[in-house]
GUKOLKOL-193470 format. One record per residue (C-alpha): z, x, y. Coordinates in steps of 0.02 Angstrom, whole numbers, m for minus. Each point is the difference from the previous one (the first is absolute). Layout:
# GUKOLKOL-193470
(guvex (Z, X, Y))
...
END
This chain:
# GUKOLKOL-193470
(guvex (1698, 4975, 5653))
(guvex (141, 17, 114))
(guvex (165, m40, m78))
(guvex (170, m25, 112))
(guvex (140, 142, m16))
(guvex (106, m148, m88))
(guvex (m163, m46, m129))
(guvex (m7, 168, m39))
(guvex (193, 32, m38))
(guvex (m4, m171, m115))
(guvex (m167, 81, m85))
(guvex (90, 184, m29))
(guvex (167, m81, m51))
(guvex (m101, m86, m136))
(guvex (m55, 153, m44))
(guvex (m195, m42, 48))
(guvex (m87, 111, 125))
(guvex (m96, m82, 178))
(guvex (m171, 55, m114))
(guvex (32, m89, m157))
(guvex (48, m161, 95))
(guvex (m164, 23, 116))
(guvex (m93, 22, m156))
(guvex (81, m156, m86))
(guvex (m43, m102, 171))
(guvex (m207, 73, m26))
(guvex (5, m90, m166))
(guvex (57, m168, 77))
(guvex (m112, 14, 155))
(guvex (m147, 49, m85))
(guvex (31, m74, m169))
(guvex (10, 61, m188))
(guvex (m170, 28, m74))
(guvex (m31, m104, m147))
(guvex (m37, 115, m139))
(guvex (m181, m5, m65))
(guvex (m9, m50, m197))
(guvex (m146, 69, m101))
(guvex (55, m97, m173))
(guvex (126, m67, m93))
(guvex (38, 108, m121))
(guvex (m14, m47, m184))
(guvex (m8, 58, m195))
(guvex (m160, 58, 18))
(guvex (m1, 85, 173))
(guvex (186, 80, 61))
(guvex (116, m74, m131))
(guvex (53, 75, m165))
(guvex (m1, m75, m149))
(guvex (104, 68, m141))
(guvex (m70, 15, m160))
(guvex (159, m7, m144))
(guvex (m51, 184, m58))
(guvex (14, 50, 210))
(guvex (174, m89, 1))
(guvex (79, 106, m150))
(guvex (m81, 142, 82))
(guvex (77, m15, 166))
(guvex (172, m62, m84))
(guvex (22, 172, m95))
(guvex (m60, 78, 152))
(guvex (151, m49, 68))
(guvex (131, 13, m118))
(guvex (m55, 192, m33))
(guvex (6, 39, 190))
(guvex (146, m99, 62))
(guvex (160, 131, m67))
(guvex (m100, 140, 122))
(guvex (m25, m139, 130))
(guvex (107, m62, 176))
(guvex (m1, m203, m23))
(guvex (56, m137, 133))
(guvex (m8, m164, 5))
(guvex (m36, m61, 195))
(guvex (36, m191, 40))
(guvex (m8, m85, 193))
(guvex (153, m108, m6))
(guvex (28, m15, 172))
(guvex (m51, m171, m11))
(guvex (99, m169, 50))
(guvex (17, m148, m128))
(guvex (m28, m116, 159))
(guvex (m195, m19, m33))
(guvex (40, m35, m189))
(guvex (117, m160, 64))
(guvex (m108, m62, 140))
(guvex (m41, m164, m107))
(guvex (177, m20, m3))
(guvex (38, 24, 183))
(guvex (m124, m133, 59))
(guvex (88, m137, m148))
(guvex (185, 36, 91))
(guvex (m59, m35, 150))
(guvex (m88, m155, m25))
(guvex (107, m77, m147))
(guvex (122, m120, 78))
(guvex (114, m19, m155))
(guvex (85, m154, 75))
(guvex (m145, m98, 23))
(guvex (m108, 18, m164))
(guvex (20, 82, m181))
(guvex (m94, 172, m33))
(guvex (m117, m146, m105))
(guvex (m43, m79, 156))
(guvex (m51, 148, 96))
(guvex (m139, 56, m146))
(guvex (m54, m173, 21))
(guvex (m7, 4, 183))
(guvex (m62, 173, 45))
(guvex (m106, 30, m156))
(guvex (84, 185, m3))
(guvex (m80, 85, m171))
(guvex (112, 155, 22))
(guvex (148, m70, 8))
(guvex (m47, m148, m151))
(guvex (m29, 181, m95))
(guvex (154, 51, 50))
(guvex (110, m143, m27))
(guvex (m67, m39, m164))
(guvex (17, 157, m87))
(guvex (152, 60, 98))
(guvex (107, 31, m155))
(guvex (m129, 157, m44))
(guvex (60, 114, 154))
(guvex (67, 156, m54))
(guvex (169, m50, 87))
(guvex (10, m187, m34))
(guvex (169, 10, m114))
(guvex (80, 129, 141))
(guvex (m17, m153, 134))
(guvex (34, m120, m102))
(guvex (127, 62, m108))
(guvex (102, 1, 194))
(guvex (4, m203, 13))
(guvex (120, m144, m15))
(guvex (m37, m111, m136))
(guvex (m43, m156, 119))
(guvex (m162, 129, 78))
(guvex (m46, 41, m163))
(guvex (m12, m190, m67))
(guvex (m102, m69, 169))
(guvex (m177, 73, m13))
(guvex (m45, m16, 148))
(guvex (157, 83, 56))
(guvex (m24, 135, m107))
(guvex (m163, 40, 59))
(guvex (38, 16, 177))
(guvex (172, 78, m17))
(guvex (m114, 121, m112))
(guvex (m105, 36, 129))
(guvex (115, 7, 138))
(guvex (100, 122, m111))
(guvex (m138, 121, m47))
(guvex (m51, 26, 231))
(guvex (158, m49, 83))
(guvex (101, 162, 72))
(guvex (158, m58, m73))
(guvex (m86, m4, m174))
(guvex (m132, 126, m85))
(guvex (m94, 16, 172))
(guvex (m146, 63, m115))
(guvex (m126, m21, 163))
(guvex (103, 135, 85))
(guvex (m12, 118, m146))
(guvex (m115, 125, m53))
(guvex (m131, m65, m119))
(guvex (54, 140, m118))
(guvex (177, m59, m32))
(guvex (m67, m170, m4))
(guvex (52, m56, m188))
(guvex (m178, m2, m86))
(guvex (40, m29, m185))
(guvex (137, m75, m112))
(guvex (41, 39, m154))
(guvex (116, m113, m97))
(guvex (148, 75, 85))
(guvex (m41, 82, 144))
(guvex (m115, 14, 143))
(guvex (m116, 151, 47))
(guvex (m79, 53, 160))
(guvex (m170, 78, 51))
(guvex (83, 170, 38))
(guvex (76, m10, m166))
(guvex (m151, m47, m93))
(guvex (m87, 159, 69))
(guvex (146, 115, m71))
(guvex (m81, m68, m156))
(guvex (m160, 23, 36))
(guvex (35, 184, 76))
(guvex (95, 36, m197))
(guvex (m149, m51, m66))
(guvex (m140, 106, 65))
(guvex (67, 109, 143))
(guvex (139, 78, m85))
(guvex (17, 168, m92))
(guvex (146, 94, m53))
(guvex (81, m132, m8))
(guvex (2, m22, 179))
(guvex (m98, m107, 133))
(guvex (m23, 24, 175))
(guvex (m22, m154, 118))
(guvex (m28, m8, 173))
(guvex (44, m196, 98))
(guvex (m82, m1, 194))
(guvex (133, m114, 62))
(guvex (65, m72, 149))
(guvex (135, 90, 80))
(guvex (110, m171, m11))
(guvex (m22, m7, m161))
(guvex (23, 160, m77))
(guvex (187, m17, m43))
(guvex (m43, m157, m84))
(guvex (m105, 96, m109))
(guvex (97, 133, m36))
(guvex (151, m113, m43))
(guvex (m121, m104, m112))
(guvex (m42, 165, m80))
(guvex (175, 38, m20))
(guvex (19, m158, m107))
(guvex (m126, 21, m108))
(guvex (m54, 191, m30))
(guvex (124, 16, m146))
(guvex (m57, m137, m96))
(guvex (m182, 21, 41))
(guvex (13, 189, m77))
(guvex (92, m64, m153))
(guvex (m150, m120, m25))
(guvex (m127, 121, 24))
(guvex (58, 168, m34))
(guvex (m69, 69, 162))
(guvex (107, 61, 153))
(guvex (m73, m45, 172))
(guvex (26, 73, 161))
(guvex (m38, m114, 149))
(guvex (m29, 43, 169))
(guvex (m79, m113, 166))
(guvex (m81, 39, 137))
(guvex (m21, m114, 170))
(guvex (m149, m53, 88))
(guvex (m7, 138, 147))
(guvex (35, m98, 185))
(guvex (m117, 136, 78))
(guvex (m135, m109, m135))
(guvex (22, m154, 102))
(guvex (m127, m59, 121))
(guvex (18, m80, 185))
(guvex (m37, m178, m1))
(guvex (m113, m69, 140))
(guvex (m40, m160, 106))
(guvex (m165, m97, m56))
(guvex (m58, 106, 147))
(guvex (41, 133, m72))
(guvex (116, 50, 148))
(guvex (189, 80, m57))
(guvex (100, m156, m115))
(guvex (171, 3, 76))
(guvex (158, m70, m78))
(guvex (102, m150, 102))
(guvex (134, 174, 47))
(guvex (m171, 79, 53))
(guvex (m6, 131, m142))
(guvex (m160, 42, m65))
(guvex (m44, m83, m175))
(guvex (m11, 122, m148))
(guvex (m46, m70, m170))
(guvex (8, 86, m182))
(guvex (m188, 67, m31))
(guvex (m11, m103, m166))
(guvex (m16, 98, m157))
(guvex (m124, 113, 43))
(guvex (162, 106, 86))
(guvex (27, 38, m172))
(guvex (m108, 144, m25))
(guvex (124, 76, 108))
(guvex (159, m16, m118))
(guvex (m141, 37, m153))
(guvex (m56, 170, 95))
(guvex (202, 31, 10))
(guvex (22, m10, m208))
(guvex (m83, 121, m111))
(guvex (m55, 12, m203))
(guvex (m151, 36, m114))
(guvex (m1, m223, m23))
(guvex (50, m114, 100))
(guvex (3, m179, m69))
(guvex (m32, m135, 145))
(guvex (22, m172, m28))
(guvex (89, m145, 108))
(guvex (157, m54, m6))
(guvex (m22, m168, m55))
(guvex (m130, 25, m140))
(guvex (102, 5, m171))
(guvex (m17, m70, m158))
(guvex (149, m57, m125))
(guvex (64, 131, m122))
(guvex (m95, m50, m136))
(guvex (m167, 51, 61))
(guvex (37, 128, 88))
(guvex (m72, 128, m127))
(guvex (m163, m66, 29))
(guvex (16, 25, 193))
(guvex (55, 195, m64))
(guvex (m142, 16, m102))
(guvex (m117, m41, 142))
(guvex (104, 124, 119))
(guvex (0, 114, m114))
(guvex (m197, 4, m26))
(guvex (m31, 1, 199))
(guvex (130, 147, m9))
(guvex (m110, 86, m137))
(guvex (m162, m34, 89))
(guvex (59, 64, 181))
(guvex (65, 164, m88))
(guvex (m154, 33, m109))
(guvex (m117, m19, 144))
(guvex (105, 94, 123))
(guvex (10, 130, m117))
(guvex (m208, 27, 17))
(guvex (31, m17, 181))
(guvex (107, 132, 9))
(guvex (m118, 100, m107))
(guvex (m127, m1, 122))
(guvex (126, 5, 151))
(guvex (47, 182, m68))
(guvex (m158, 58, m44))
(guvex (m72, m53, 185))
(guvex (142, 66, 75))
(guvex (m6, 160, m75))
(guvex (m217, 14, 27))
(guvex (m16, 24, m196))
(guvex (m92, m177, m16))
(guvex (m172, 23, m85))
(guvex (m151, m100, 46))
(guvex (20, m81, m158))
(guvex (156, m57, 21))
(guvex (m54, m56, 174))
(guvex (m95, m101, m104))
(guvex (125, m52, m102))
(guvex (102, m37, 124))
(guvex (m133, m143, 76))
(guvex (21, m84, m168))
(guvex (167, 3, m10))
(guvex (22, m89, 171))
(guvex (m128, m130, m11))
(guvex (27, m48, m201))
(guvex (205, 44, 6))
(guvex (53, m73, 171))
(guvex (m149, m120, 64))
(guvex (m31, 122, 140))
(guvex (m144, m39, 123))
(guvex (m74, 164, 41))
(guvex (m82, 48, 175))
(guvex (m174, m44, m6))
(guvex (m53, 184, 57))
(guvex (91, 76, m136))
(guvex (m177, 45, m76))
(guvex (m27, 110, 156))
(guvex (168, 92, 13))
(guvex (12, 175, m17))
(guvex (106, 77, m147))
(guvex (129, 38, 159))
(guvex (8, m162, 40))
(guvex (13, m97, m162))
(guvex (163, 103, m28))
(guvex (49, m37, 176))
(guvex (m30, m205, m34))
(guvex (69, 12, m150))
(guvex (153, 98, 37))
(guvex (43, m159, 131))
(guvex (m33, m116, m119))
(guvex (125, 54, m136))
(guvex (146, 77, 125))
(guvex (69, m208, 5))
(guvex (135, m70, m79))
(guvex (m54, m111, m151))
(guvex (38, m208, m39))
(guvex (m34, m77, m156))
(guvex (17, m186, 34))
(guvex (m2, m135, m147))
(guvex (m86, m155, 75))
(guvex (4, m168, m77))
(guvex (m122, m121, m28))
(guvex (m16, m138, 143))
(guvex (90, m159, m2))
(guvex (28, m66, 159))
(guvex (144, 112, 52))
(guvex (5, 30, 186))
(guvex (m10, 171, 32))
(guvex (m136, 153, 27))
(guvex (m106, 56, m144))
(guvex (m107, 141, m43))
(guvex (m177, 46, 99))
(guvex (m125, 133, 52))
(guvex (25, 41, 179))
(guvex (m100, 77, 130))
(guvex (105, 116, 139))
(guvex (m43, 18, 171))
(guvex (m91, 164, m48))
(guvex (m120, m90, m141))
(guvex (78, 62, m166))
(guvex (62, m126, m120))
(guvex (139, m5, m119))
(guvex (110, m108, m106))
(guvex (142, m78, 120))
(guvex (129, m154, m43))
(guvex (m24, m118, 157))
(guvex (71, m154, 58))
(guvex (m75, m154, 79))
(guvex (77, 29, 161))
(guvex (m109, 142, 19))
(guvex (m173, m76, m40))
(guvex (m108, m94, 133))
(guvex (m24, m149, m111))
(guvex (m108, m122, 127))
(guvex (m128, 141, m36))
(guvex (m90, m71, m146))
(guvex (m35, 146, m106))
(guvex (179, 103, 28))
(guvex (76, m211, m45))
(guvex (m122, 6, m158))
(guvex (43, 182, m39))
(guvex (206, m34, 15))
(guvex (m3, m186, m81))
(guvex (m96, 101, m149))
(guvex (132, 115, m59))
(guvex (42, m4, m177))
(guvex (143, 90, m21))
(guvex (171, 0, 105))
(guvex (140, 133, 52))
(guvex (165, m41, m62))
(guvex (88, 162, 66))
(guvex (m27, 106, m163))
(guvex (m18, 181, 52))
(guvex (22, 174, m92))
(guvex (m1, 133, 135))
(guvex (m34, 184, 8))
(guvex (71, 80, 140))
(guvex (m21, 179, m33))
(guvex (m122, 120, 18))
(guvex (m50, 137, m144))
(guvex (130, 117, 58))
(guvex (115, m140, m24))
(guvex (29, m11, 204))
(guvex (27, m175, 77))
(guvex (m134, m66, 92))
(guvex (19, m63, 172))
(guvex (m29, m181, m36))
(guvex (m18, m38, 207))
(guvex (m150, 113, m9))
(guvex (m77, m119, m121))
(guvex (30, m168, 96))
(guvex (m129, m99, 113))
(guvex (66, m56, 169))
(guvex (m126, m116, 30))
(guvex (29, m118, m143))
(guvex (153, m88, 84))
(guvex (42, m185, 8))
(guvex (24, m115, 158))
(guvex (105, m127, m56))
(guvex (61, m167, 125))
(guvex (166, m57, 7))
(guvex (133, m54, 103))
(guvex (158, 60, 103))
(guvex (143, m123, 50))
(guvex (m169, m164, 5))
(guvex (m118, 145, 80))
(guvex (m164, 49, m64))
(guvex (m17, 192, m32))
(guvex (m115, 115, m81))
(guvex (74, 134, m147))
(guvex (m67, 158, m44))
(guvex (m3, 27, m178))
(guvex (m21, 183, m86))
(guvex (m135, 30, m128))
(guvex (79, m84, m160))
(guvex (80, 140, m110))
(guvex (m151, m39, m133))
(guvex (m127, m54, 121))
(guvex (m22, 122, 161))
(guvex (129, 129, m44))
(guvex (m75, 42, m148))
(guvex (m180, m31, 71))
(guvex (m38, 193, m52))
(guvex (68, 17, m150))
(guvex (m116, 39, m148))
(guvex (m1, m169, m104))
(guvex (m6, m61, m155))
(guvex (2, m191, m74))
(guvex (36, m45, m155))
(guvex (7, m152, m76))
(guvex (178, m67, m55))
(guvex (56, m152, m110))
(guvex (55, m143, 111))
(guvex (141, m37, m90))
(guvex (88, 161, 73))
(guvex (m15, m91, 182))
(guvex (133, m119, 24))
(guvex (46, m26, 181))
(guvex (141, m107, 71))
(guvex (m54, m47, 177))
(guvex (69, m177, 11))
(guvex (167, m42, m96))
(guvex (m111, m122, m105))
(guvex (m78, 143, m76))
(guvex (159, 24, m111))
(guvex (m14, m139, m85))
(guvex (m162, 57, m84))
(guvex (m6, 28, m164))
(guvex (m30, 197, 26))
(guvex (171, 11, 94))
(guvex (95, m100, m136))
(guvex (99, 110, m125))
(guvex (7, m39, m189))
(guvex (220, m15, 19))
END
């Protein structure tokens, strides 16, 4: 593809290369394949499920490795709060509060998110902080209230909390003051990612945002440490702008901006791996920014960290067993054999059909490639409704199949059996993962190496009332992970407790015993 001298300065200055862009445009012209699902994995085929004796196991697993071991807890924050408020949005903009009551307008549009809203609006984490900030004549007028409420909670001049980073969006309350997400996983990090006394955290953040964090930080480390007795040190990272993609015409011709600047757009999440390849540790703790649970339970979400923890090091210690022993040439044929076992019982590995007719040469050769990967323990969650991907068998374009979390977006679901295969999933991804990143000479793997290109999204959206077409990265536990070795293990759903509208708040999971 020929590019102009001024595309090409735009596409260096971004810090992209001609190639990459060409590459990105292949994937528009000729389209993303859909990824080919084998099976949903379950309980009985791809999904572990703990007995009590395995739990304890894995749990003191843990405990007597972690004072030798490098811990970090890794949460994508880089997210906006906009999404969360989009309900609310659409209500300010077609509320006319001089021509009916907030009444009238359930009655006339029928809105059930906003009815939810409205009638248990008293339960939001910062209720009392908006309130407690009105004249007594608001206060009295319901109707008043509400709206002033409202108008209070997304108006710039007020908390502005659509503008915000869902991680300093106030999540809980209680009794006397008001926590947010990023707090809550200080918590969380004190109780299962600490040792020493000390906890390492790492926030992917937008660069707008960053002092906001770090001032929120500021505010609260002290008291957080008294609470806990654990010190934290917090860094961020920002998505990487030579990780965004060119946007394109539904033509997939060069999207230019109204100034006639090309049109580059963050890569989603699956950028990620990049800022996760830049941090380093024996653990690293991966979970979303907005999935926390009040203070009072979250010993139980430990525990369940803790066994994944316990389970990734115990079987990564066999791995590395083997790793050493076929690195070195001192593997016996019984081992070999060994070996075989340990990957198909330990880590649901599909093994190459001609494995029977490999030489001993070549056993340690496919072997060797199949245990030099970094390692993910994911805790999936039993299905109920959530949207979101979920755990399957998957072919590659090559033939072999193994264990990969994928979304719908990637499924052709008018094809009757890959529909059938998706819609019968039983269990679903709520961001839980325990990684290994190192090798067993304790060198960091390079994630990139480990990623699948191909496994991209093309998502459609619009640019000043034009359609375009966005390029999408393989999602950070989707296609940049795609080659990871993979474990799933069942996890109690009570430890998944997302907030992706503000409605979710009021919930009974998200409301703190004062």
């Amino acid at each position: 593809m020929n590019f102009t001298d001024q595309e090409i300065n735009e596409i260096k200055d971004h810090g992209l290369t001609p190639k990459q862009v060409e590459s990105q445009i292949d994937l528009f012209v000729n389209g993303v394949p859909n990824v080919k699902l084998v099976a949903p994995a379950t309980t009985s085929d791809g999904i572990f499920k703990l007995t009590e004796a395995d739990e304890l196991k894995f749990l003191d697993f843990y405990e007597d490795k972690k004072s030798e071991l490098d811990l970090l807890k890794f949460t994508p924050a880089s997210g906006a709060a906009s999404r969360m408020f989009k309900k609310i949005y659409q209500f300010l903009e077609d509320y006319d509060v001089s021509k009916e009551t907030i009444a009238e307008y359930l009655e006339r549009t029928g809105d059930k998110h906003m009815k939810v809203f409205f009638t248990d609006y008293e339960k939001f984490p910062f209720y009392n902080h908006i309130i407690d900030g009105f004249d007594e004549e608001t206060k009295a007028d319901e109707n008043a209230k509400k709206y002033a409420f409202i108008k209070t909670m997304m108006s710039e001049d007020g908390e502005s909390y659509g503008n915000l980073p869902k991680g300093l969006i106030p999540f809980h309350y209680y009794g006397s003051y008001m926590v947010t997400a990023f707090e809550e996983h200080l918590h969380e990090a004190a109780a299962y990612a600490a040792k020493s006394d000390k906890a390492n955290l790492h926030f992917t953040v937008s660069p707008e945002h960053k002092e906001a964090f770090a001032k929120e930080f500021k505010k609260i480390h002290a008291s957080v440490s008294n609470t806990t007795g654990v010190n934290f040190d917090v860094d961020y990272s920002f998505q990487k702008p030579e990780t965004d993609t060119v946007a394109v015409t539904m033509d997939n011709k060069l999207y230019r901006k109204g100034d006639g600047s090309l049109l580059f757009r963050p890569g989603g999440h699956g950028a990620l791996i990049e800022n996760l390849n830049d941090v380093d540790a024996d653990v690293v703790f991966i979970k979303n920014i907005d999935n926390v649970l009040v203070q009072d339970q979250i010993q139980n979400l430990a525990r369940s960290k803790r066994i994944l923890a316990g389970l990734l090091l115990e079987k990564q210690a066999q791995v590395f067993k083997y790793a050493e022993l076929l690195e070195k040439d001192t593997i016996s044929e019984g081992e070999l054999e060994e070996l075989l076992t340990f990957l198909k019982e330990d880590f649901s590995t599909r093994i190459d059909l001609g494995y029977v007719d490999f030489s001993v040469e070549e056993k340690k050769s496919y072997f060797a490639e199949l245990l030099n990967r970094p390692i993910r323990v994911c805790g999936m969650v039993k299905n109920e409704g959530e949207p979101g991907g979920g755990p399957f068998w998957v072919e590659d374009e090559s033939g072999k199949v193994a264990l990969q979390i994928i979304e719908s977006a990637q499924v052709n679901t008018t094809d009757t059996k890959q529909g059938e295969i998706f819609k019968n999933s039983t269990h679903f991804n709520p961001v839980d993962i325990v990684a290994g990143v190192r090798n067993y000479k304790g060198e960091k793997y390079n994630l990139l190496d480990y990623v699948n290109p191909d496994l991209a999204f093309i998502a459609y959206k619009t640019d000043g009332g034009n359609e375009i077409k966005a390029l999408e990265l393989p999602g950070l536990w989707n296609g940049a992970m795609a080659r990871w070795n993979t474990l799933f293990v069942e996890v109690p759903l009570e430890t998944f407790n997302p907030v992706k509208t503000v409605n979710d708040l009021l919930k009974p999971s998200h409301q703190a015993k004062a």
